[in-house]
NUTIFI-189082 format. One record per residue: residue in three letters; x, y, z of N, C-alpha, C, O in turn; residue number from 1. Coordinates in steps of 0.05 Angstrom, whole numbers. Layout:
N
   code     n.xx     n.yy     n.zz    ca.xx    ca.yy    ca.zz     c.xx     c.yy     c.zz     o.xx     o.yy     o.zz   pos
    ALA        X        Y        Z        X        Y        Z        X        Y        Z        X        Y        Z   NUM
...
This chain:
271
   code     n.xx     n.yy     n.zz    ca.xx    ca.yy    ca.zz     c.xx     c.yy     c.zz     o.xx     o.yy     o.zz   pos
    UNK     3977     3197     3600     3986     3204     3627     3976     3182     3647     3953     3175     3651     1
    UNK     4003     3172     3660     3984     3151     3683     3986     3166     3718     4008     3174     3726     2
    UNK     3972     3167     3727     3980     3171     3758     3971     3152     3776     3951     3139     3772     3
    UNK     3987     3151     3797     3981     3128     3820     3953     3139     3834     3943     3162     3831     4
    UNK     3944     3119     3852     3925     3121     3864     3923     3100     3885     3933     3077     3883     5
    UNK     3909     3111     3906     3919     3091     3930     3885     3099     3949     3871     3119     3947     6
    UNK     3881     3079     3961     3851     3081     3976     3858     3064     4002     3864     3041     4006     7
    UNK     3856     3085     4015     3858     3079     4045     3830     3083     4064     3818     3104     4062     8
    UNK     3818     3062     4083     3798     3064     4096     3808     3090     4121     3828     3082     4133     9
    UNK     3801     3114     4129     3798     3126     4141     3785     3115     4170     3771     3095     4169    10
    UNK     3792     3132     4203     3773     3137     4217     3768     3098     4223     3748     3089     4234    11
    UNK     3792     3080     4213     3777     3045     4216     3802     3034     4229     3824     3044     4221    12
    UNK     3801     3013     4250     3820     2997     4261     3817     2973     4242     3830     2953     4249    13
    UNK     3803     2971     4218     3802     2938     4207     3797     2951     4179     3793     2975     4173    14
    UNK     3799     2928     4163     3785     2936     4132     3751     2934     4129     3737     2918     4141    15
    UNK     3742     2956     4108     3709     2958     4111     3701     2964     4133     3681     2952     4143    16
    UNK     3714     2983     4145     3703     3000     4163     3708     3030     4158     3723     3033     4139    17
    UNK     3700     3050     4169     3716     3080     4167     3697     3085     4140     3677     3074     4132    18
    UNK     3714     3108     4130     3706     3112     4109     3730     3116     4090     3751     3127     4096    19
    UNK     3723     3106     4066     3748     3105     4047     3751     3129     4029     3732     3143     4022    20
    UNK     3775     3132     4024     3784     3158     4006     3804     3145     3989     3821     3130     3997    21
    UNK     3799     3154     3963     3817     3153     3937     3849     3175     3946     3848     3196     3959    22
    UNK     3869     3164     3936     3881     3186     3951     3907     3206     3921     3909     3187     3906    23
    UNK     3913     3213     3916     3924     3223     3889     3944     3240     3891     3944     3264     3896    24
    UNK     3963     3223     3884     3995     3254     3891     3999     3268     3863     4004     3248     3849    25
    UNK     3999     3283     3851     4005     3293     3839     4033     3314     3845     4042     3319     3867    26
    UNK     4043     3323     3820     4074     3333     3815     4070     3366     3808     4088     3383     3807    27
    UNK     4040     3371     3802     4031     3394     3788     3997     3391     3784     3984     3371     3776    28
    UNK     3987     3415     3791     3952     3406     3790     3944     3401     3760     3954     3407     3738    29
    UNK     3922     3388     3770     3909     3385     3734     3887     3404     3733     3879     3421     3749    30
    UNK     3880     3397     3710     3854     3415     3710     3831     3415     3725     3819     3393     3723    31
    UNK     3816     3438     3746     3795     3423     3762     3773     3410     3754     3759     3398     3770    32
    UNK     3766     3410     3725     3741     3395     3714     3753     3368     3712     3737     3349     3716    33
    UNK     3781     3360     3706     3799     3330     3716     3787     3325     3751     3775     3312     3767    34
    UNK     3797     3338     3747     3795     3324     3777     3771     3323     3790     3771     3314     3813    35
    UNK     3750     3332     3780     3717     3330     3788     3710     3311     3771     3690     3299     3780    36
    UNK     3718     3302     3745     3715     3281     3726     3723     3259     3751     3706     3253     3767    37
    UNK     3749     3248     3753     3762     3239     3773     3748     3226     3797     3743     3202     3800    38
    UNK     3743     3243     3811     3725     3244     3842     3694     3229     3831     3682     3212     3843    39
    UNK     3686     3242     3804     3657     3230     3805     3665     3194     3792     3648     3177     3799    40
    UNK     3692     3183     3773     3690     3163     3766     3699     3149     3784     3700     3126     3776    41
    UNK     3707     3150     3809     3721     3147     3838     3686     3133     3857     3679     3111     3866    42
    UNK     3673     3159     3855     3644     3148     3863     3653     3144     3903     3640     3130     3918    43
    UNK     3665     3153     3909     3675     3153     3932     3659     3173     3959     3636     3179     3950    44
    UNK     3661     3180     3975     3653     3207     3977     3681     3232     3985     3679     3255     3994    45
    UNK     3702     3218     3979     3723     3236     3977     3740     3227     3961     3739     3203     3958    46
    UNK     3763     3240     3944     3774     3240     3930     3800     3261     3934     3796     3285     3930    47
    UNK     3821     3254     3940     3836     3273     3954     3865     3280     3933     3879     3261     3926    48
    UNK     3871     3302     3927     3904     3308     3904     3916     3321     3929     3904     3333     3947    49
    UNK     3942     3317     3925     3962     3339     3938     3985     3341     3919     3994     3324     3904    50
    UNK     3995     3369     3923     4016     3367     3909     4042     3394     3919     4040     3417     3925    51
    UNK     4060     3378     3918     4081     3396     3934     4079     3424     3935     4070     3436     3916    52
    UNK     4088     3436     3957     4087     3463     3961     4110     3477     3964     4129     3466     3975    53
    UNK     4112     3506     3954     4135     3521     3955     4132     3543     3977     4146     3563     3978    54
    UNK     4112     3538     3993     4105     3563     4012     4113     3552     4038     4133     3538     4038    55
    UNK     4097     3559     4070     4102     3540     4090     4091     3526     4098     4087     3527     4122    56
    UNK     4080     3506     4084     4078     3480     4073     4092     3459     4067     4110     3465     4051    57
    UNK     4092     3433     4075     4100     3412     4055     4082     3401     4034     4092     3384     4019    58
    UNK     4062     3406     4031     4039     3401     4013     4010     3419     4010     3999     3430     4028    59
    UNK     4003     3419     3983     3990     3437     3980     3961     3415     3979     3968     3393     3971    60
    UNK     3935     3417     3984     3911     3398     3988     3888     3398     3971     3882     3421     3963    61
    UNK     3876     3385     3965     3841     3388     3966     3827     3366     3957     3832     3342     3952    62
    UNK     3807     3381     3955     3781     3347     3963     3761     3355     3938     3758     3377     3926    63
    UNK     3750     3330     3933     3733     3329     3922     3710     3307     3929     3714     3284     3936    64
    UNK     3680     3320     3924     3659     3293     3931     3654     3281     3892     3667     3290     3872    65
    UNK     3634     3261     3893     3630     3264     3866     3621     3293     3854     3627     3301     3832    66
    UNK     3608     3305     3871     3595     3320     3861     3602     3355     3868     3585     3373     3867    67
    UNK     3627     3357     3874     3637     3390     3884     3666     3391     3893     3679     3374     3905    68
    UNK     3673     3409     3885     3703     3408     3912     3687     3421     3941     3666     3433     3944    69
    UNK     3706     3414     3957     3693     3422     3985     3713     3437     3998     3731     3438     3982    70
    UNK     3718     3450     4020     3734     3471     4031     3751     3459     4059     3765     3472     4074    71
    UNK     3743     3427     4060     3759     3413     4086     3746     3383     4087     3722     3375     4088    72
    UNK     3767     3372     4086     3758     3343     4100     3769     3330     4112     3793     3335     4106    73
    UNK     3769     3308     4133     3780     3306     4145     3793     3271     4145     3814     3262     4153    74
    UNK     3773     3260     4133     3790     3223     4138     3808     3221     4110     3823     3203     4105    75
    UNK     3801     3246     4092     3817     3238     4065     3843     3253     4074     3861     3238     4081    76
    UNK     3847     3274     4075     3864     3285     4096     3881     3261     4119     3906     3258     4121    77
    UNK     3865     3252     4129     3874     3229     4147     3893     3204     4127     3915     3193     4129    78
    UNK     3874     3205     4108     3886     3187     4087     3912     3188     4063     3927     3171     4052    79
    UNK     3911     3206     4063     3935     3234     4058     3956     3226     4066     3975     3218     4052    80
    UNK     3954     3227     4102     3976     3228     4120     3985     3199     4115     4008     3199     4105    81
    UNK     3976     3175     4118     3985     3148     4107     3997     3139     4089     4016     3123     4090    82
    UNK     3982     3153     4064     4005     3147     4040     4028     3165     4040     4046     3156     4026    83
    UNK     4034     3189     4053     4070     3201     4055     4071     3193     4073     4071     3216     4081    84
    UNK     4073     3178     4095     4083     3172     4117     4097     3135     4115     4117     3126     4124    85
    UNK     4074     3123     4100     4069     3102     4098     4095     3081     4078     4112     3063     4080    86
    UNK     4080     3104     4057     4079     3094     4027     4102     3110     4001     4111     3101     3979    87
    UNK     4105     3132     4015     4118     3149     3999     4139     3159     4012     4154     3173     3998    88
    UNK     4149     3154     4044     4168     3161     4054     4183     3189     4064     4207     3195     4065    89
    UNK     4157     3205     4070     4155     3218     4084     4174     3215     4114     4172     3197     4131    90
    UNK     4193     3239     4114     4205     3233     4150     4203     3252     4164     4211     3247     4187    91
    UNK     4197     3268     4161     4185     3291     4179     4164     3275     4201     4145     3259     4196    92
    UNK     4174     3288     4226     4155     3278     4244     4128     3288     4243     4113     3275     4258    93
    UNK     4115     3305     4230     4099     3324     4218     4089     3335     4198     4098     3358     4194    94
    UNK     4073     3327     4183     4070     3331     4160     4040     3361     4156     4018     3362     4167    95
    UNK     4048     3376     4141     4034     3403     4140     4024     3408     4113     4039     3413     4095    96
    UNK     3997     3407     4109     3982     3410     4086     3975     3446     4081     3966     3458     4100    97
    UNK     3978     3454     4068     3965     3488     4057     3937     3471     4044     3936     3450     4031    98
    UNK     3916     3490     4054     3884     3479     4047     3872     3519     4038     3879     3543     4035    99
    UNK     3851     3501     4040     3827     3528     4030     3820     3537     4061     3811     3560     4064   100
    UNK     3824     3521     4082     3816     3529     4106     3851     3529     4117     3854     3514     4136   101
    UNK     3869     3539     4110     3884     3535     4123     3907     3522     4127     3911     3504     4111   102
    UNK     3925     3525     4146     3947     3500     4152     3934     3483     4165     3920     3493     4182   103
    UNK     3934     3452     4160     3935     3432     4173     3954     3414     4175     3962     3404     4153   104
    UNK     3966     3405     4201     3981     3401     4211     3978     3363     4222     3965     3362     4243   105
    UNK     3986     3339     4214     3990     3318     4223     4002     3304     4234     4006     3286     4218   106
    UNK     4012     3299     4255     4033     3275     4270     4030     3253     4277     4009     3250     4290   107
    UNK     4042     3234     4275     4041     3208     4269     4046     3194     4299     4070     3193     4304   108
    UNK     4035     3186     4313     4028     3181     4345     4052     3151     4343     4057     3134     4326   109
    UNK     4061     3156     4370     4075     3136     4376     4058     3104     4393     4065     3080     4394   110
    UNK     4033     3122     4405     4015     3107     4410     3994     3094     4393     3970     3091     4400   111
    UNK     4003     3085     4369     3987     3082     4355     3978     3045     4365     3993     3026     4370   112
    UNK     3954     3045     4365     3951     3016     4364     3966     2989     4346     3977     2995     4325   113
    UNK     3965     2961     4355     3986     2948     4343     3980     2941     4309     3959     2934     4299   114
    UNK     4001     2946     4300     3993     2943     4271     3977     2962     4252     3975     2958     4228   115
    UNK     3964     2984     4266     3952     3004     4254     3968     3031     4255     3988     3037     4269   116
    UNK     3956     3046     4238     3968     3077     4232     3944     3090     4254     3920     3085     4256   117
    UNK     3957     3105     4266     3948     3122     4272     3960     3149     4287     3980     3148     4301   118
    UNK     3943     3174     4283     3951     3202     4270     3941     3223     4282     3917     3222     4275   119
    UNK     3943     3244     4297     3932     3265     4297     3932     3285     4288     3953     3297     4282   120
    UNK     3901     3294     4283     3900     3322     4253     3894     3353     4279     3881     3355     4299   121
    UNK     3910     3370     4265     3909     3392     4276     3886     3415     4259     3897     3429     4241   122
    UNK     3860     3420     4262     3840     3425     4248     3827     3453     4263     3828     3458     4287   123
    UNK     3817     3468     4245     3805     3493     4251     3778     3480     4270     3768     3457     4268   124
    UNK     3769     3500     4289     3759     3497     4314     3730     3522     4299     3731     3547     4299   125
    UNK     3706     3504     4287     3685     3521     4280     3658     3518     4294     3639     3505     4286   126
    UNK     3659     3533     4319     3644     3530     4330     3613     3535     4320     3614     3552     4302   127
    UNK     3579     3523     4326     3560     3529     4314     3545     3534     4340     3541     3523     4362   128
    UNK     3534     3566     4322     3511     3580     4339     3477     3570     4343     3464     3554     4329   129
    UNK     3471     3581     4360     3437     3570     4358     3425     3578     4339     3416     3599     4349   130
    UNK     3417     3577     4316     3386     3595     4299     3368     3584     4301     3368     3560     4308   131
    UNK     3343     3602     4294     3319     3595     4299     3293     3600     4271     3268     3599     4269   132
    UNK     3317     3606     4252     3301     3616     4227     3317     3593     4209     3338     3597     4197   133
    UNK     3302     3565     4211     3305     3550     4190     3276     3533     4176     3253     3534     4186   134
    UNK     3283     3519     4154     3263     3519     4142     3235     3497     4161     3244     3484     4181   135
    UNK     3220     3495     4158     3198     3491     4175     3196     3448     4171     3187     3431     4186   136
    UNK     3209     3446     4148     3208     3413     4137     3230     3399     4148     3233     3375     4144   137
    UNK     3248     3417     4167     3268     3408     4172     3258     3368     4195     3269     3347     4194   138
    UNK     3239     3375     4210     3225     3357     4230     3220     3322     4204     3228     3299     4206   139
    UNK     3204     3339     4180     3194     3319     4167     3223     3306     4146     3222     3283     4137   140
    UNK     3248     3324     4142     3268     3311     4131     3284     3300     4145     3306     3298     4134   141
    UNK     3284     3292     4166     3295     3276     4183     3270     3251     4193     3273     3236     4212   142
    UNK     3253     3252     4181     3239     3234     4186     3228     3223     4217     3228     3202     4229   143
    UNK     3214     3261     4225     3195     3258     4245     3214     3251     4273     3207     3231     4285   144
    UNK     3233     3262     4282     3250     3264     4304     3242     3279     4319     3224     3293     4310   145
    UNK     3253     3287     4355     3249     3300     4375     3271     3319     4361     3290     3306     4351   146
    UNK     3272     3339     4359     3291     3362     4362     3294     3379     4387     3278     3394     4397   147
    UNK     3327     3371     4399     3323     3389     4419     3339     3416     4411     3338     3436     4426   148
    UNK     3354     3416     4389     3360     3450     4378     3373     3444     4359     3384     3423     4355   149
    UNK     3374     3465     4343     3394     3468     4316     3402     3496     4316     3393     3517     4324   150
    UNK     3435     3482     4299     3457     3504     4307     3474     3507     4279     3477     3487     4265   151
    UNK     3481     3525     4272     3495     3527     4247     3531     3535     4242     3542     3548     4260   152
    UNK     3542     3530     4228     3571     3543     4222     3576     3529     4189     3562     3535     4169   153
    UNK     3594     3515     4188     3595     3515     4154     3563     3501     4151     3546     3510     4134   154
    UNK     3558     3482     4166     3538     3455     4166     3510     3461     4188     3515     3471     4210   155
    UNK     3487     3456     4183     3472     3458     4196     3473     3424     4210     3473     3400     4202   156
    UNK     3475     3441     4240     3477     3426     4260     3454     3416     4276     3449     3433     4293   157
    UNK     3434     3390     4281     3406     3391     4294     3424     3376     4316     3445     3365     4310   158
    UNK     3413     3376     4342     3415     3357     4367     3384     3350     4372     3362     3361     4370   159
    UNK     3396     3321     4380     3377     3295     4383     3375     3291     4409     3395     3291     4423   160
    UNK     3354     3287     4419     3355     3270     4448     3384     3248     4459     3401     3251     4476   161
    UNK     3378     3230     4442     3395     3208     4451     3411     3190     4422     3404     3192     4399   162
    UNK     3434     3171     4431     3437     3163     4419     3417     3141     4396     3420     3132     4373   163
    UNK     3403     3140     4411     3379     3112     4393     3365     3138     4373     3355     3126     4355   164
    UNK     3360     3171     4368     3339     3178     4351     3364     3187     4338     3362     3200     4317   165
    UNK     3389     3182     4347     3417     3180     4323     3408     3158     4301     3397     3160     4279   166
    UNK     3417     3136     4320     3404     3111     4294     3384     3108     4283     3381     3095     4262   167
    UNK     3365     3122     4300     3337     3107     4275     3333     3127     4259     3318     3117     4241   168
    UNK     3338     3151     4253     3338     3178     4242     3343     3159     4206     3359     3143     4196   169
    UNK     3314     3174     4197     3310     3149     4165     3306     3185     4152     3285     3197     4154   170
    UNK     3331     3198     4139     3317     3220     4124     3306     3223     4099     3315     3208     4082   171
    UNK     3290     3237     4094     3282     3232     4064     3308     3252     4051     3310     3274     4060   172
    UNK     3323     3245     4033     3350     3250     4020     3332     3272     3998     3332     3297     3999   173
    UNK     3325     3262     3986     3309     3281     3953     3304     3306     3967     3314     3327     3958   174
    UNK     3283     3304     3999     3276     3330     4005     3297     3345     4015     3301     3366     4001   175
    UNK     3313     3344     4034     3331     3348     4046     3353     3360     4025     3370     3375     4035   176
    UNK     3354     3356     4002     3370     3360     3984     3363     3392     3969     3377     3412     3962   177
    UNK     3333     3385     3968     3320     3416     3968     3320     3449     3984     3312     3472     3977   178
    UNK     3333     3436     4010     3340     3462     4032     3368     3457     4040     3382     3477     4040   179
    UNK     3379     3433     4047     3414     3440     4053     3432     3414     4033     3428     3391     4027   180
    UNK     3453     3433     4027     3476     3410     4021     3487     3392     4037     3497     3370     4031   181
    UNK     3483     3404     4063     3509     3384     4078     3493     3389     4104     3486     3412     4108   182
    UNK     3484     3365     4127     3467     3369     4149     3485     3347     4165     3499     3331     4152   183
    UNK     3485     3346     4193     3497     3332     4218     3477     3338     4234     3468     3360     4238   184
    UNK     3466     3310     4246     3447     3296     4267     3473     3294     4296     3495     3285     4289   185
    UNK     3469     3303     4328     3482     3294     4333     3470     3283     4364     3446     3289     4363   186
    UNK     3476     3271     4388     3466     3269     4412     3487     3258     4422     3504     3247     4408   187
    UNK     3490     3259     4455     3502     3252     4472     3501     3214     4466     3485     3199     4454   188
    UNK     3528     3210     4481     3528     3175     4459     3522     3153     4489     3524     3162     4512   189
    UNK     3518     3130     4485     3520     3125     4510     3547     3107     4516     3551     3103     4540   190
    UNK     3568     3096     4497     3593     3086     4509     3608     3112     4494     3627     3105     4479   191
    UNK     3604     3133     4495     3625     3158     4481     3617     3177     4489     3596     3175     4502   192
    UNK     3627     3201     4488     3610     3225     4491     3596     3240     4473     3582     3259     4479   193
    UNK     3598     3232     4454     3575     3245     4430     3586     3216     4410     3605     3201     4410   194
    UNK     3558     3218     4393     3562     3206     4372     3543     3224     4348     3525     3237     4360   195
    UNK     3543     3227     4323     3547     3237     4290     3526     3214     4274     3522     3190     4275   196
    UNK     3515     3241     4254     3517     3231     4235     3525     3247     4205     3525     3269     4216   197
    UNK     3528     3250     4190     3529     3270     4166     3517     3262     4143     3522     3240     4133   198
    UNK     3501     3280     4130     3490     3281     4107     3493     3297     4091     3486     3320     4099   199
    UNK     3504     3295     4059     3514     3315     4047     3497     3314     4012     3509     3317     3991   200
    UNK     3474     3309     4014     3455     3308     3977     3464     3320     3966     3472     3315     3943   201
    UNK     3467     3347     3977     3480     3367     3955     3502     3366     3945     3504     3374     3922   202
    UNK     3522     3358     3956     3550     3346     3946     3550     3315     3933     3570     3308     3921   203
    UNK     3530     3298     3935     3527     3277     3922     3536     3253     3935     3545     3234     3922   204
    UNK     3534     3254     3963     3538     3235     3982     3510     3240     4004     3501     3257     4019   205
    UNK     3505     3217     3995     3472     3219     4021     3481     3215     4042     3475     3231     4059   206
    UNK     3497     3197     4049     3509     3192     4081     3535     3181     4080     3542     3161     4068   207
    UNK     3555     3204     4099     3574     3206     4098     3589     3183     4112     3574     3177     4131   208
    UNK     3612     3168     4112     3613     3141     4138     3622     3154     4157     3611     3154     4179   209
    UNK     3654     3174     4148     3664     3195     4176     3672     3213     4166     3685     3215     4145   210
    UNK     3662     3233     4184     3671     3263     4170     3681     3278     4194     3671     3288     4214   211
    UNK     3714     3275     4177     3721     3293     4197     3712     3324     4201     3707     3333     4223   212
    UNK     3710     3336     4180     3708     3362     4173     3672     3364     4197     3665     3381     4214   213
    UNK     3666     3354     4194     3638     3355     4212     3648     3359     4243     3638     3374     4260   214
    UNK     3669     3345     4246     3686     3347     4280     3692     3367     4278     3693     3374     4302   215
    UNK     3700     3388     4262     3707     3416     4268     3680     3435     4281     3683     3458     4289   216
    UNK     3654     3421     4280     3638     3431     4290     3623     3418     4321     3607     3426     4338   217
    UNK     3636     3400     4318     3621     3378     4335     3638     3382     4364     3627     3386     4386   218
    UNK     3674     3380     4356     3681     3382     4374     3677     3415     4399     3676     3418     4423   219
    UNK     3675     3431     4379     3673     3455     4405     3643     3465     4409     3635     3487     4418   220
    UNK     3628     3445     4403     3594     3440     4400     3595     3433     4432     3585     3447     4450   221
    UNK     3614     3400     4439     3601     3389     4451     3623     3387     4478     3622     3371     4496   222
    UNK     3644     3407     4474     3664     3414     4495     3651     3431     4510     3657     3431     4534   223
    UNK     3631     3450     4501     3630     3463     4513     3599     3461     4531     3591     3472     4552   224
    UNK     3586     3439     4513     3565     3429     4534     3569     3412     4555     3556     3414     4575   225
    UNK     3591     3391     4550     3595     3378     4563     3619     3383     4590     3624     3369     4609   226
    UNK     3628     3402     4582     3654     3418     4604     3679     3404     4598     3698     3402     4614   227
    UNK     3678     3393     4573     3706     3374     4573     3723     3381     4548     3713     3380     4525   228
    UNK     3751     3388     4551     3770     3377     4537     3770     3367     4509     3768     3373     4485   229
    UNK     3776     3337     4536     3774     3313     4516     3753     3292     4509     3738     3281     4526   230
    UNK     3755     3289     4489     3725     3275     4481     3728     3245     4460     3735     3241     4437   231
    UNK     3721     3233     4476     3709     3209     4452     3684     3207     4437     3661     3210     4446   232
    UNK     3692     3203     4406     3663     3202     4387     3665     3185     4365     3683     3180     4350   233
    UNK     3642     3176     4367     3633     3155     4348     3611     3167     4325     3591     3180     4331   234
    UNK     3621     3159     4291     3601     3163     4275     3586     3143     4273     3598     3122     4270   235
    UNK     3556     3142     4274     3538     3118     4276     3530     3114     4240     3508     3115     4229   236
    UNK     3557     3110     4228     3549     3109     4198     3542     3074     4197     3546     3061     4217   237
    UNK     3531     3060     4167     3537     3032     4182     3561     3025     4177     3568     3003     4186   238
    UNK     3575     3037     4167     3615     3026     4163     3621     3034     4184     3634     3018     4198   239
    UNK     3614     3058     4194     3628     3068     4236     3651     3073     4231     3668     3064     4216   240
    UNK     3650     3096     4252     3674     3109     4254     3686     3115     4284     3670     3118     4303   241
    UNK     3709     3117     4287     3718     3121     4315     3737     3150     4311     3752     3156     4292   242
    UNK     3731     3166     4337     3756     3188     4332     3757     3196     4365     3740     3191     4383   243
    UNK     3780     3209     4365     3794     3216     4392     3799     3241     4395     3823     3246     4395   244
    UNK     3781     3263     4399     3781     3291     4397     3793     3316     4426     3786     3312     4450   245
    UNK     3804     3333     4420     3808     3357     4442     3806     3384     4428     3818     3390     4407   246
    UNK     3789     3401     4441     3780     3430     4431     3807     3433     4456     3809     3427     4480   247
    UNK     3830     3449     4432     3855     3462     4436     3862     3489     4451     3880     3495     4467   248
    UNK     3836     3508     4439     3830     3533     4448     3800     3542     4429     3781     3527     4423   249
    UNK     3802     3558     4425     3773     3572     4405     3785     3568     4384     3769     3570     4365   250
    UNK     3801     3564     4380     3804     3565     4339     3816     3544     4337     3817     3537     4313   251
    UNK     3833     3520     4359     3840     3497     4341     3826     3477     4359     3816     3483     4380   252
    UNK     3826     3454     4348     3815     3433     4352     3835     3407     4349     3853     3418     4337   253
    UNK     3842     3383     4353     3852     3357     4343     3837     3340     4343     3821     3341     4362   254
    UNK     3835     3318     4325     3817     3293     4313     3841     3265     4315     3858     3261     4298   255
    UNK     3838     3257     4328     3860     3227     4317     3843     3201     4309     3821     3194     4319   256
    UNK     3856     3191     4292     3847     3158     4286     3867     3144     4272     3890     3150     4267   257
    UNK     3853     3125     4267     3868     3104     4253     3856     3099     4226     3832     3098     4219   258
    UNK     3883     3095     4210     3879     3081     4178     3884     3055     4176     3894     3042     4195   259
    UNK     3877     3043     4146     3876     3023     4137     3880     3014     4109     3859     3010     4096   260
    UNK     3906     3011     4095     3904     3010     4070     3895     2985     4061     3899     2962     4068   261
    UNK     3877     3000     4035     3862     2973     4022     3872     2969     3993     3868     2949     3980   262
    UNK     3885     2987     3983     3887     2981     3951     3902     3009     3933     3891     3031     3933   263
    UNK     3931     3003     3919     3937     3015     3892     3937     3017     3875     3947     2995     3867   264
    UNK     3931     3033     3851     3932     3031     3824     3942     3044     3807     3964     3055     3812   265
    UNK     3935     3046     3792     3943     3069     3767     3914     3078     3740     3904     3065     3722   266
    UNK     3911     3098     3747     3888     3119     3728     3907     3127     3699     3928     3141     3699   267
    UNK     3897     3117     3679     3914     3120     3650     3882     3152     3637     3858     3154     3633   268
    UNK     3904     3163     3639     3892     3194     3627     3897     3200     3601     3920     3196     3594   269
    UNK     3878     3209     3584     3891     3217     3556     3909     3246     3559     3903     3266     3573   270
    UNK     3935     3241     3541     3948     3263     3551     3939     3292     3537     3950     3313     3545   271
C-alpha cells in the first residue's frame, strides 16, 4: 500500500518557521495503531489523516503526536486546509472538517499575504478557570518563575509577568512530565497582545512550535482580560509562530495564519 504525504510548515510566512505537520489523505481509515506507528515514524509533533465524509462534513479529521491521538489541533488542521485547497483542488470557498471536538470550519482569506496561504480556522472557544489546588512543583518545573495565576480547561494554563519570563522559562521536561501532559506558559507580549508557549511530555513533544489548539484557551483567556475582540499573538517557540485571533462569542473563537509547503512523498505500507 502506498499513500501520499505532504508536510506543510504551519502558523510561518517563510520556510523553517511555524510548525510543521505531516499531512495524510486517506480514502478510508486505517488502523489506529497505523497511524500511531505513522505519527511516531513521522517524529513530528503532529501528524494529521482526513478522510471524506458522508455526514455534514466535507471531511472527517484527526491528529496524532508521536506519542497519542489528541482531541484538536490546530496548525495541522491549518495544514489540512493547504493541501485541499492548494494541492488537491478543493473549490468550496470553505472547507469543513467533522473532529472529536466538533465542526471545524476553514476559509481561505482573500487577504492573504503575497505569495502565501493564508486561512481562517473557525475553533471551539475553551475558556480556563482559576484553580488553586495544583501540584506544589509546579514553581520548580518551570524553572523558578514569578507566577501570577494558573488556570485550567483541556490544558493547564500558568500566567507570567511579562513577555521576557515567557522566554527565559528553562522547564525541567522529565519532571513536568510526572504531573501534566500538556502545560501553556503565557504573558501579555510587548509588540502583540499576548504571546505562548506550549509544552506537551506527555504526548511526546517537549515544546510545541504553534499550537493552535492551545489558542482555544488563550484566546478567551486573554479577551477577556484585555477587553478586546481582536487579538494579535505570537508563539515564542524558537521556530515562532504568528496568529491573528477573535473570541466570536463564548463558544467560538477564529485563529488565522499562514502556510508554507515544504515537501511530498509517498509512505510504502505492507499491505
Amino acid at each position: 500500500m502506498k499513500l501520499k504525504i505532504y508536510q506543510v510548515d504551519a502558523f510561518a510566512s517563510h520556510l523553517f518557521a511555524g510548525n510543521p505537520a505531516a499531512v495524510i489523505p486517506l480514502t478510508k481509515w486505517l488502523p489506529d495503531a497505523m497511524m500511531q506507528k505513522i505519527a511516531m515514524e513521522n517524529n513530528l509533533s503532529e501528524t494529521v489523516f482526513f478522510v471524506p465524509s458522508n455526514g455534514n462534513a466535507d471531511f472527517e479529521i484527526r491528529w496524532f503526536t508521536p506519542g497519542a491521538e489528541i482531541n484538536l489541533c490546530g496548525h495541522a488542521t491549518l495544514a489540512s486546509a493547504y493541501v485541499l485547497f492548494e494541492l488537491l483542488s478543493f473549490s468550496k470557498p470553505t472547507l469543513v472538517f467533522q473532529s472529536k471536538s466538533g465542526l471545524l470550519s476553514i476559509t481561505r482569506k482573500s487577504e492573504q499575504p503575497a505569495g502565501a496561504f493564508f486561512a481562517e480556522m473557525d475553533f471551539p472557544s475553551w475558556k480556563p478557570e482559576r484553580v488553586f489546588d495544583y501540584p506544589e512543583q509546579l514553581n520548580e518545573i518551570l524553572g523558578d518563575v514569578e507566577i501570577v495565576g494558573v488556570y485550567q480547561n483541556r490544558d493547564l494554563l500558568v500566567e507570567l509577568p511579562d513577555e521576557a519570563s515567557v522566554k527565559k522559562c528553562d522547564p525541567d521536561f522529565s519532571l513536568m512530565k510526572k504531573y501534566f501532559d500538556k502545560l501553556i506558559i503565557t504573558a501579555p507580549g510587548d509588540k502583540a497582545d499576548f504571546v505562548s508557549r506550549f509544552f506537551g511530555p506527555g504526548v511526546g513533544v517537549d515544546e510545541d512550535p504553534v499550537t493552535g489548539s492551545a489558542h482555544s484557551q488563550l484566546i478567551p483567556f486573554w479577551s477577556e482580560k484585555l477587553g478586546k475582540q481582536k487579538l494579535h499573538a505570537l508563539q515564542l517557540s524558537k521556530r515562532g509562530g504568528e496568529l491573528w485571533c477573535t473570541q466570536l462569542n463564548e463558544k467560538r473563537v477564529t485563529m488565522s495564519g499562514s502556510c508554507v509547503f515544504y515537501m511530498q512523498g509517498e509512505i510504502f505500507l505492507d499491505s
